[in-house]
C-alpha positions, 0 to 999 in steps of 0.5 A: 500500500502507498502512504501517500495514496492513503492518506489522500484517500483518507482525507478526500473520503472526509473532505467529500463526507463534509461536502455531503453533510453541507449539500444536504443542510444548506446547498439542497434547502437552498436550492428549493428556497430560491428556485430562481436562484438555483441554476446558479447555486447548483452549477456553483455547488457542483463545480467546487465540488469537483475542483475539490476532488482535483485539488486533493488528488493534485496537491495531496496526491501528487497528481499530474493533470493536464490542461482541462477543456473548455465546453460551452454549457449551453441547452442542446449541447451533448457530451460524449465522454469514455470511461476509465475511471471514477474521476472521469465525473469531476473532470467533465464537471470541470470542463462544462462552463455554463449552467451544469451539466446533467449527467446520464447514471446508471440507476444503481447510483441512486441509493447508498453513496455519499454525495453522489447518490443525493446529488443525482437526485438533486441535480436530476440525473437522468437514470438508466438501466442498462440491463433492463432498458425496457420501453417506459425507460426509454421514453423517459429517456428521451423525454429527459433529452428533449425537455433538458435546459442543461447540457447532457452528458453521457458515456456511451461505453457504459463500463470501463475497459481493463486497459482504458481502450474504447470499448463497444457502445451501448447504443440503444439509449445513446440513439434515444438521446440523438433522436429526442431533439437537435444535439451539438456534439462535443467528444471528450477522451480522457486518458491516464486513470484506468489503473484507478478504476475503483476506489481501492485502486486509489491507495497505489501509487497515484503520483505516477498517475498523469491525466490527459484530456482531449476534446473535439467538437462541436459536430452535428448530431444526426436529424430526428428520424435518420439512423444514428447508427452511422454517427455513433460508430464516427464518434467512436471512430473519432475517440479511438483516434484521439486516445490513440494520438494521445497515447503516441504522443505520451510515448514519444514524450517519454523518450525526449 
């Protein structure tokens, strides 16, 4: 086990144990209170969260993390987003600016994780089942896409890979989303934290872990009623290319 891995572990564990109590007191009657005010209070709230996350992981950490994006968080923006890690969520909530993303989670998330389970409730998430995408939940999948002021997030893989390589897309609720209105598309490709996948990874040696993000965008989704089939294999076309030059580019990098 790594020391410095632990107690940064240690200490964001606490760090986001606090941050939960203060949303449930404060950030959530808040945000009922002043419902004028509550685009603003939530994106606020979400970002801080986030850095927090960032600042213990580079500061406490060691971590080395690269330049972020800047995406626009416009309504009808779309954000198509890999998976490697439990970090990929701070880092695309850094990077959205605007009003705060939505981001669509897996049904299992809802209950029982501090913070992360009240903040999907909060911040209404839409909530997806991959194993039982019957047809009520994709309606209410596309209702939530169609009607969302927010931009949506979402990350078409659905799990993570073992080497952090793109893997196959889900496609049937990714298609309900680009059929349910007009979409900008943004790609986003982080690399660097697959050998961080859970939790318990994070006791290893995070000062070796060194976070890369790309984006790419905006693209045209396809119009309502043509086959999204076509542009979702583009789009994952377009992710495998981006880690891929991210990944030579490291390479290379390494032997300067």
């Amino acid at each position: 086990m790594d020391l410095r891995g632990a107690v940064t572990l240690t200490s964001l564990c606490a760090a986001l144990a606090g941050c939960d109590l203060v949303q449930r007191a404060i950030v959530a009657p808040m945000a009922r209170l002043l419902p004028a005010r509550r685009d603003a209070l939530l994106t606020r709230w979400q970002r801080l969260t986030a850095h927090v996350v960032i600042l213990f992981l580079r500061h406490l950490g060691r971590v080395r993390f690269g330049e972020l994006p800047h995406i626009p968080g416009d309504p009808g923006v779309l954000v198509m987003m890999n998976h490697q890690s439990l970090l990929d969520i701070p880092i695309i909530v850094a990077s959205v600016h605007g009003v705060y993303p939505r981001i669509v989670t897996r049904s299992r998330y809802g209950r029982g994780i501090p913070l992360i389970s009240h903040m999907t409730r909060l911040y209404r998430y839409p909530m997806v089942d991959p194993r039982a995408m019957l047809r009520g939940n994709l309606d209410a999948l596309r209702e939530e896409a169609s009607a969302s002021s927010h931009p949506l997030v979402i990350y078409p893989e659905g799990t993570r890979t073992r080497t952090g390589n793109i893997g196959p897309f889900k496609t049937l609720g990714l298609a309900t989303i680009l059929a349910a209105r007009p979409w900008t598309v943004y790609v986003v490709v982080a690399d660097g934290l697959w050998k961080w996948s859970r939790l318990q990874d994070f006791f290893g040696n995070l000062s070796s872990m060194h976070v890369r993000v790309r984006c790419a965008g905006p693209f045209g989704a396809p119009p309502a009623g043509t086959d999204p089939a076509p542009f979702m294999g583009e789009m994952r076309d377009v992710m495998n290319g981006m880690l891929a030059e991210m990944r030579a580019g490291s390479v290379g990098a390494g032997h300067r």
